[in-house]
C-alpha positions in Angstrom: 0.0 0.0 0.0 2.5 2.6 -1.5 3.5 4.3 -3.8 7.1 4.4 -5.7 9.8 7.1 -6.8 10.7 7.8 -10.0 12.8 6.7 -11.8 14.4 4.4 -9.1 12.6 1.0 -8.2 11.5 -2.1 -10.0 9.0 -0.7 -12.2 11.9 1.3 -14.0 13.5 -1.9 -14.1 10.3 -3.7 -15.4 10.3 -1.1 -18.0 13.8 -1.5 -19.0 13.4 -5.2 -19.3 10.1 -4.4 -22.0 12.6 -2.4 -23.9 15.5 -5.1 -23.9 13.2 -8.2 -25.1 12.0 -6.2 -27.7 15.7 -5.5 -29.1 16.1 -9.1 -29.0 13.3 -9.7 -31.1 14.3 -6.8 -33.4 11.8 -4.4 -32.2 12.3 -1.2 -30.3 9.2 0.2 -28.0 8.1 2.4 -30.2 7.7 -0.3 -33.1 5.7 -2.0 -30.5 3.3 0.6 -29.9 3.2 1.7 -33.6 2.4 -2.5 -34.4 -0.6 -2.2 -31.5 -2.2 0.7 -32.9 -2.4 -0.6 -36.4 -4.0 -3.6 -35.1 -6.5 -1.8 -32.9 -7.5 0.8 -35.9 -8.6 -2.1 -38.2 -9.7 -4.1 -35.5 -13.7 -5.0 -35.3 -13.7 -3.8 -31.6 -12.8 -0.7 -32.2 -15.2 -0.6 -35.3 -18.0 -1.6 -33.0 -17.0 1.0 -30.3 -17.9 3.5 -32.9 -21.0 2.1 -34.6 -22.7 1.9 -30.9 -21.7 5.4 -30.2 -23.4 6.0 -34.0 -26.5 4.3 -33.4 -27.1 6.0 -30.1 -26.9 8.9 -31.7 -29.9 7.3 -33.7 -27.7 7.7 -36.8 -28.0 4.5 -38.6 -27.5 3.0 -41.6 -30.6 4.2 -43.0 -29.7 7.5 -43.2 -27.0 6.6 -45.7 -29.7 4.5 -48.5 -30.2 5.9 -51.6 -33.2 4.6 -53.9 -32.0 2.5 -57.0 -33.7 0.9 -59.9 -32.7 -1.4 -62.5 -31.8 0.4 -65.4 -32.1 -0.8 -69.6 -28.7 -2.1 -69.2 -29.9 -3.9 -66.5 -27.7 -2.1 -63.9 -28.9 -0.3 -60.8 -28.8 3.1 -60.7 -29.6 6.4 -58.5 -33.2 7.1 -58.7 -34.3 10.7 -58.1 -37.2 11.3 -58.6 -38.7 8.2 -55.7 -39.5 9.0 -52.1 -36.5 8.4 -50.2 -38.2 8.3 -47.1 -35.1 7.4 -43.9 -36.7 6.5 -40.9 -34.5 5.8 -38.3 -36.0 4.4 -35.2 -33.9 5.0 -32.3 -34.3 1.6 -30.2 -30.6 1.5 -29.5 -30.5 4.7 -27.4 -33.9 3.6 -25.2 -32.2 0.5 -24.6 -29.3 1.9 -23.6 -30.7 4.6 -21.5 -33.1 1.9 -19.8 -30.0 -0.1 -19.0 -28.0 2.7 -17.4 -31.1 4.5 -15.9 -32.3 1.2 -14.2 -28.4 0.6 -13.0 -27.1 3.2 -12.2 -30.4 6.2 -12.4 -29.6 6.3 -8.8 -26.9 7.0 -6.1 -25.3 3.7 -5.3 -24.8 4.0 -1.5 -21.1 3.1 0.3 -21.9 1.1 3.5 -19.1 0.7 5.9 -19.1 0.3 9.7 -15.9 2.9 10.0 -17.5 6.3 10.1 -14.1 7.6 8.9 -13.5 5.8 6.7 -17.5 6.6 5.4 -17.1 10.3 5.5 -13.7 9.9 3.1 -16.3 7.8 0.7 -18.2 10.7 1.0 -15.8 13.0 -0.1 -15.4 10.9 -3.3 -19.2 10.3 -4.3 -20.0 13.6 -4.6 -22.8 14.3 -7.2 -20.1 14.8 -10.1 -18.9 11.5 -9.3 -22.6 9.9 -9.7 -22.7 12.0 -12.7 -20.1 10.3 -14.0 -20.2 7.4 -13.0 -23.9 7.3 -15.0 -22.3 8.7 -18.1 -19.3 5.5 -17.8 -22.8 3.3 -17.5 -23.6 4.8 -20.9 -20.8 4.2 -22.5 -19.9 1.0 -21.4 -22.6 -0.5 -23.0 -22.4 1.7 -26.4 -18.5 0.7 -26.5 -18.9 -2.7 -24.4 -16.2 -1.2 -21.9 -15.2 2.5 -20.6 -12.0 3.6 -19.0 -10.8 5.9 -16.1 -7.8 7.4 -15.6 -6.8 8.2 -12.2 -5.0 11.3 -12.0 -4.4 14.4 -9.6 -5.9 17.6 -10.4 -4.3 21.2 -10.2 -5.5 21.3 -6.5 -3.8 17.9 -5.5 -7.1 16.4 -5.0 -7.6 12.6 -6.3 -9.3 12.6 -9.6 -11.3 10.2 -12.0 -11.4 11.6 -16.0 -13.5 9.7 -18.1 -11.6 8.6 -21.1 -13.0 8.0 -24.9 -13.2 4.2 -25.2 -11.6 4.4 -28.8 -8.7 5.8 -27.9 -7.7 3.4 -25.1 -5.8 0.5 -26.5 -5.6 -1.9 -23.4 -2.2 -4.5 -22.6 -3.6 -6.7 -20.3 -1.4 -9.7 -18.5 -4.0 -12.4 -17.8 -6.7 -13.8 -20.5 -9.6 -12.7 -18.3 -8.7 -8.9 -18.5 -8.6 -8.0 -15.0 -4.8 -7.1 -14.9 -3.2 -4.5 -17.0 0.2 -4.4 -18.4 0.2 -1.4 -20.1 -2.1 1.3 -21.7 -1.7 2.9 -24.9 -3.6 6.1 -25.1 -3.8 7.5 -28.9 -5.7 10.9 -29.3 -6.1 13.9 -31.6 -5.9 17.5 -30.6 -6.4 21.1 -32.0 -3.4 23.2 -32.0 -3.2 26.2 -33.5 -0.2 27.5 -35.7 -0.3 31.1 -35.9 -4.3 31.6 -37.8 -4.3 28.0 -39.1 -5.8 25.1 -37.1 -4.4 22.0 -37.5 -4.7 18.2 -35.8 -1.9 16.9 -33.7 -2.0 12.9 -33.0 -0.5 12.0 -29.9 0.5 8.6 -28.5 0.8 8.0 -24.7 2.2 4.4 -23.5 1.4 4.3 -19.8 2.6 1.3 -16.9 3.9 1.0 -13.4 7.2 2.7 -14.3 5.6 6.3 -15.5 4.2 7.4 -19.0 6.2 8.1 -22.5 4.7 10.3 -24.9 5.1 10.7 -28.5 3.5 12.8 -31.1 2.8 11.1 -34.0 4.9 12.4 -38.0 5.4 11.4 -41.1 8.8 9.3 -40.1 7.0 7.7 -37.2 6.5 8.1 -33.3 8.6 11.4 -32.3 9.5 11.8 -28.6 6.8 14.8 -27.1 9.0 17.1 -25.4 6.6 20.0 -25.3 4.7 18.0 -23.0 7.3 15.6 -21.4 8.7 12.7 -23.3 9.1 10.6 -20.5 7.6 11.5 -16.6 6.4 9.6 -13.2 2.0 9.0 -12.8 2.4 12.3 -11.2 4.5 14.7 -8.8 4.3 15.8 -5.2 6.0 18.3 -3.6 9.0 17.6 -0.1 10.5 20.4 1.3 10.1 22.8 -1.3 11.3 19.7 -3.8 9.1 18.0 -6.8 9.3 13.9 -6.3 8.1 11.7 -9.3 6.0 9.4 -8.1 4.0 6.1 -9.5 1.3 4.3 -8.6 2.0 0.6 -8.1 -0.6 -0.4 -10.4 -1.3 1.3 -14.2 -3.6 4.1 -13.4 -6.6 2.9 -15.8 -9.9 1.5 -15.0 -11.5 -0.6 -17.1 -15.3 -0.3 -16.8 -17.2 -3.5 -18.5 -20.8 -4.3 -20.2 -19.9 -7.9 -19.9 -17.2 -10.1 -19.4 -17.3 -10.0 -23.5 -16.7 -6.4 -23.3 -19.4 -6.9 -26.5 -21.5 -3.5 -26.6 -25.7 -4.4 -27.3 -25.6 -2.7 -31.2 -23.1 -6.0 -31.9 -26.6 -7.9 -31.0 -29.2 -6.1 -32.0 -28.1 -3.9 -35.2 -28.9 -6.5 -37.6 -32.9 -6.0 -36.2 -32.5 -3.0 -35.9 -31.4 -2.2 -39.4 -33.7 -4.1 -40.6 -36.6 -2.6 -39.1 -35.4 0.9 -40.2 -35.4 -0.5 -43.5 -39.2 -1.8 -43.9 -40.6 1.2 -42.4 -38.9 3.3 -44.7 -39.9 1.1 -47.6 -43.9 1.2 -46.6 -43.4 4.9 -46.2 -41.7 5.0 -49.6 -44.5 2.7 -51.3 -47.3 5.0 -49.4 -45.8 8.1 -50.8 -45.2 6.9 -54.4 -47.9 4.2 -55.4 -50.9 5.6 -56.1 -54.1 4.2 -55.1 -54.5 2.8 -58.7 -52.7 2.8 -62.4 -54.5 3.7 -65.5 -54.9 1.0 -68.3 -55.2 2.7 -71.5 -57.0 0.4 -74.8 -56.0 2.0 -77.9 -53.9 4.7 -77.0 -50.6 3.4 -77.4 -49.5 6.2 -79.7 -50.7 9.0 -76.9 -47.6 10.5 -75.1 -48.0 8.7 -71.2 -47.5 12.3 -69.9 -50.0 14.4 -71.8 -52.3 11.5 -70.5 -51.6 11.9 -67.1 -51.4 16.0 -67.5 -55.0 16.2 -68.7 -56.5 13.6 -65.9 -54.8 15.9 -63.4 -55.9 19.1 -65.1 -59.3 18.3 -66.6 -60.4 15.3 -64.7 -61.0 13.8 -68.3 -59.7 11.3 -70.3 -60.2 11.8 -73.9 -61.1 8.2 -76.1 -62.5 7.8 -79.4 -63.3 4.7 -81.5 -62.9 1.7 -79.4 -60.5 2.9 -77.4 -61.1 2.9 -73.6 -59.6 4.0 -70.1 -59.8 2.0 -67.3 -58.1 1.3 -63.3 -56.4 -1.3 -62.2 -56.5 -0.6 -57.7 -53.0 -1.5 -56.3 -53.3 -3.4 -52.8 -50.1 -2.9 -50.0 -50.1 -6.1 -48.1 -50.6 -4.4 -44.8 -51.5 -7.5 -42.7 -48.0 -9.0 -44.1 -45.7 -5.9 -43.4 -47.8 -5.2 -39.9 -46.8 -8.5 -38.9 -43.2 -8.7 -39.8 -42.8 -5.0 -38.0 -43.9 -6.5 -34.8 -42.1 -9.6 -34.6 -38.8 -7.5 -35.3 -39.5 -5.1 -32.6 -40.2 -8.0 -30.3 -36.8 -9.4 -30.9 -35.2 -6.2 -30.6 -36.1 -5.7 -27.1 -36.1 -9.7 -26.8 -32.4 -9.9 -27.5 -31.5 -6.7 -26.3 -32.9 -7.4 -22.9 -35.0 -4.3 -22.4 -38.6 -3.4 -21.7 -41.0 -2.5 -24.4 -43.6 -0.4 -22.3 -45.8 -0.3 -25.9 -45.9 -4.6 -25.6 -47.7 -5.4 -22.6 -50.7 -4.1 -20.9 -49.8 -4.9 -17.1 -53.1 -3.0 -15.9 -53.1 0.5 -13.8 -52.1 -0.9 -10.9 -49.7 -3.7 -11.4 -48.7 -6.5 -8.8 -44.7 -7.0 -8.0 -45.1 -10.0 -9.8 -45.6 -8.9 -13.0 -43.3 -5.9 -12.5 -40.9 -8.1 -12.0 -41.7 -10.5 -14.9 -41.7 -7.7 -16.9 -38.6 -6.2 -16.1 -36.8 -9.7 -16.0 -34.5 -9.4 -19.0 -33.4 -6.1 -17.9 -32.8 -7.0 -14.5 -31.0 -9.8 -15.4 -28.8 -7.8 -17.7 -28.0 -4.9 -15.3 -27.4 -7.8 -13.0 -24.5 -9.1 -14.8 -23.2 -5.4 -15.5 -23.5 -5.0 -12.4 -20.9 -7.9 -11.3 -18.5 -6.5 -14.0 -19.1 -2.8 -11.8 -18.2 -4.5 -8.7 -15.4 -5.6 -10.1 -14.5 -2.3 -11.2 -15.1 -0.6 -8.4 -12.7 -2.7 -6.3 -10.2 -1.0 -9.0 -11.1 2.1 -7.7 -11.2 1.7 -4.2 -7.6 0.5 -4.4 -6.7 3.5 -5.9 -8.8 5.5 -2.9 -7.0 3.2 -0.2 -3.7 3.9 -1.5 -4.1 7.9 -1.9 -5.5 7.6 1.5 -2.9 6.2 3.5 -0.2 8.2 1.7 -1.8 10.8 2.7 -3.0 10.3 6.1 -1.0 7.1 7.0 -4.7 5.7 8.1 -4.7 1.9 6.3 -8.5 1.3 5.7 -7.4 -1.9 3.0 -8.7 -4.2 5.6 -12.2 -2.7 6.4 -15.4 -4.4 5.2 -16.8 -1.9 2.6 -19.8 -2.4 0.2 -21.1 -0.5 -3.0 -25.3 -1.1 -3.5 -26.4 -0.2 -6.5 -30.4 1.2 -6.3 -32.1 -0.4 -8.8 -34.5 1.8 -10.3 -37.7 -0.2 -11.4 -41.1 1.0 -10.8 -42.3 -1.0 -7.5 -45.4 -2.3 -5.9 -44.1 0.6 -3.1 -47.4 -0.9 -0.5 -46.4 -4.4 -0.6 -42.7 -3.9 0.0 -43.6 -1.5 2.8 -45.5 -4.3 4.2 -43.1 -6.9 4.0 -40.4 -4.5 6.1 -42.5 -4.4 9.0 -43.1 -8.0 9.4 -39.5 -8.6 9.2 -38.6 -6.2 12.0 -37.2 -8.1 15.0 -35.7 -10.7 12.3 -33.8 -8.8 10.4 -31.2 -5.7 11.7 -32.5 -1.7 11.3 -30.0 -1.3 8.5 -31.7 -4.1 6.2 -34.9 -3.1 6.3 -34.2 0.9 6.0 -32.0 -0.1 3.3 -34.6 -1.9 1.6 -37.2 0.8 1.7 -38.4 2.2 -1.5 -38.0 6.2 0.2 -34.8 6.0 1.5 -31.3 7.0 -0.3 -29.2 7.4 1.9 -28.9 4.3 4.6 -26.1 6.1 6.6 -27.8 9.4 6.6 -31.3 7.6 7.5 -30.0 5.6 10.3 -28.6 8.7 12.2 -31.8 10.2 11.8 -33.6 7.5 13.3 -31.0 7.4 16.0 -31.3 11.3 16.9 -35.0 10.8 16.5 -35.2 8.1 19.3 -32.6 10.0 21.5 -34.8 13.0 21.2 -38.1 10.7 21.9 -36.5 9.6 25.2 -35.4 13.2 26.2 -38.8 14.7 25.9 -40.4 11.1 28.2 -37.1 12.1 30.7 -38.5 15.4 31.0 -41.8 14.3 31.7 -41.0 12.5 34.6 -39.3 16.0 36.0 -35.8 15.3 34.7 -35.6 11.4 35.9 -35.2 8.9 33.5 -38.2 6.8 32.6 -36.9 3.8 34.8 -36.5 5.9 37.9 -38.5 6.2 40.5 -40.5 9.8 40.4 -42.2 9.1 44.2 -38.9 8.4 46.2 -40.4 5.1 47.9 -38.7 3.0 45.6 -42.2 1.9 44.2 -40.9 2.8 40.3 -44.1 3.9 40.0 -48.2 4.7 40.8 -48.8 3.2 43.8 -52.1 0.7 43.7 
């Protein structure tokens, strides 16, 4: 529970030892980290990690469709004069938001039997940090993981920045990701050169030893010295001195959808493409066919749109001999597309593990039974996010651990702590109620006030209850003249009215 010096210590060492295998194998570090990010920029992960944050967005492929039509050579072309109707449908963002809302929509409370230690936990969930911490829900399941760097701000105060998932190319030392070698960060920036803008890559490579940076150039990866080729996690200030300083542990946080890391558009885009695509076809065909074609006998010498000029105009059609007009009615199949429309919206929220609140009529006043049964694939999903949070969180409180016993030499690694996450599902608020006051005397005050629908903060509720019973036995003590309620107010030792 430390933290080292730069540049002395074995992570130097470790980092010496990277750059040493890689001469053996012909390849300096910076080859390395060139050879990673090629890999990662072609990768399908990172092409995902963009497509979710796309489709969020509720710009899908839709947008992009042009109308064609097979030409006399038998060729499609670009047709412009057809309705080119793009309705995009944005089920992706509702399912994403339901996910995070339901997760994460409110405070997740930090219990701990340490007040200390609880009001330092306080000092870190602050409502910026909820804010956050909603936001990483977000994009965790758009990207299928987000990432946190842990960093000190200008003021020296412990900080969490919420990285872009795209940029963070992760190193990890074990197969089930939960141990991180290294991070390579690769970003753009806006610099400006005199009155012209222009975009600077840059490359970060970040582990226990400190950070490198590089800016990216025409001849390859060129040392950043602007901003500090090489430098410790961060610095802290002895006696007037600066001290390099590292963290034991690569200060990144990987924050998970699933143990995958797969973000929900990898599941449901195919539906939801397709559904985007039928509803803009009906809306095409309802804007373009008419009601019924005209089937002209004998006037196949009559220019089709002087015909179609003087029905519009004049509301006549003009025959002679035995020529004839007639109509031919055009019929959309509307059971057929009706059908197929609701099957693919029921997959979409079947396979995206959401609720469709248009799909089932659960009454005005529904049971927690079928609130439950209706929320089951959700809850199952947040449940599983959940266990990848937990995970994550245990990240950060060794970060908060560390920080605080460097800082106040108070080692709190060995207290019990736990992170609830509040669901937030609509509840039958009566029969829970109901259910806490028949388990009073079985279970302890802090269960059941922690399982009330009204309360969000247990910590906060508990010490009102106390101060509300301490207040309650003050005001009986003053009833009895200033004697406790178990004295005895006569003096003969009775305890109370005499009979």
């Amino acid at each position: 529970m430390s933290l080292s010096l730069w540049p002395n210590g074995e992570q130097q060492r470790e980092l010496e030892n990277i750059i040493i295998r890689g001469a053996r194998t012909a390849a300096t570090l910076e080859q390395i980290i060139q050879l990673e990010i090629g890999d990662w920029r072609k990768s399908d992960k990172r092409k995902w990690m963009e497509i979710g944050e796309r489709y969020y967005r509720n710009k899908t492929d839709i947008n992009d469709r042009q109308r064609t039509a097979i030409s006399a050579s038998g060729a499609k072309e670009i047709v412009g004069n057809l309705a080119n109707n793009k309705l995009a449908n944005a089920f992706v963002r509702k399912l994403v938001d339901q996910k995070t809302g339901y997760l994460l929509g409110k405070p997740l409370s930090v219990q701990t039997d340490k007040t200390a230690y609880a009001d330092e936990w306080k000092e870190i969930f602050k409502p910026d940090m909820f804010r956050r911490l909603q936001s990483t829900g977000k994009q965790a399941v758009n990207a299928g993981v987000a990432w946190w760097f842990v960093h000190y701000d200008d003021a020296g105060t412990l900080s969490f920045r919420k990285m872009k998932s795209p940029e963070i190319i992760p190193l990890w030392a074990d197969e089930a990701h939960t141990i991180l070698d290294a991070v390579i960060r690769d970003y753009e920036v806006i610099v400006y050169e005199g009155l012209q803008r222009k975009t600077v890559r840059k490359i970060e490579w970040w582990d226990t030893s400190g950070v490198r940076r590089y800016v990216a150039g025409g001849t390859g990866l060129i040392p950043d010295v602007e901003a500090g080729a090489v430098s410790s996690h961060f610095t802290v200030k002895v006696d007037d001195k600066e001290h390099g300083m590292n963290w034991e542990r690569v200060p990144f946080i990987a924050w998970k959808y699933n143990e995958e890391e797969q973000p929900l558009v990898e599941i449901i885009k195919s539906l939801v493409d397709d559904y985007d695509r039928n509803k803009s076809d009906n809306s095409n065909n309802l804007e373009d066919l008419p009601d019924a074609i005209f089937k002209v006998k004998n006037f196949s010498g009559t220019d089709p749109s002087a015909f179609r000029k003087n029905l519009a105009i004049y509301r006549t059609a003009f025959v002679d001999g035995d020529g004839d007009v007639d109509t031919v009615n055009l019929h959309i199949n509307v059971e057929a597309y009706k059908t197929h429309q609701e099957q693919a919206r029921k997959d979409i929220y079947e396979f995206g593990r959401g609720v469709d609140t248009q799909g089932v009529d659960i009454g005005s006043a529904p049971s927690g039974i079928a609130l439950k049964f209706l929320y089951s694939d959700l809850d199952l999903d947040a449940s599983m996010m959940e266990t990848e949070f937990q995970a994550s969180l245990e990240q950060l409180r060794w970060f908060v651990d560390t920080h605080l016993y460097n800082s106040t030499k108070v080692d709190y690694s060995g207290e019990d702590l736990s992170f609830i996450f509040n669901k937030d599902m609509p509840i039958d608020e009566t029969a829970i109620i109901t259910a806490i006051k028949d388990s009073v005397g079985i279970l302890s005050d802090e269960t059941l006030v922690a399982q009330h629908p009204w309360v969000k903060d247990v910590l906060a509720e508990l010490e009102r209850i106390k101060k509300q019973k301490e207040e309650a036995l003050k005001r009986m003590a003053d009833g009895y003249g200033g004697l406790k309620p178990d004295s005895d107010p006569d003096g003969d030792g009775g305890g109370g009215d005499d009979e």
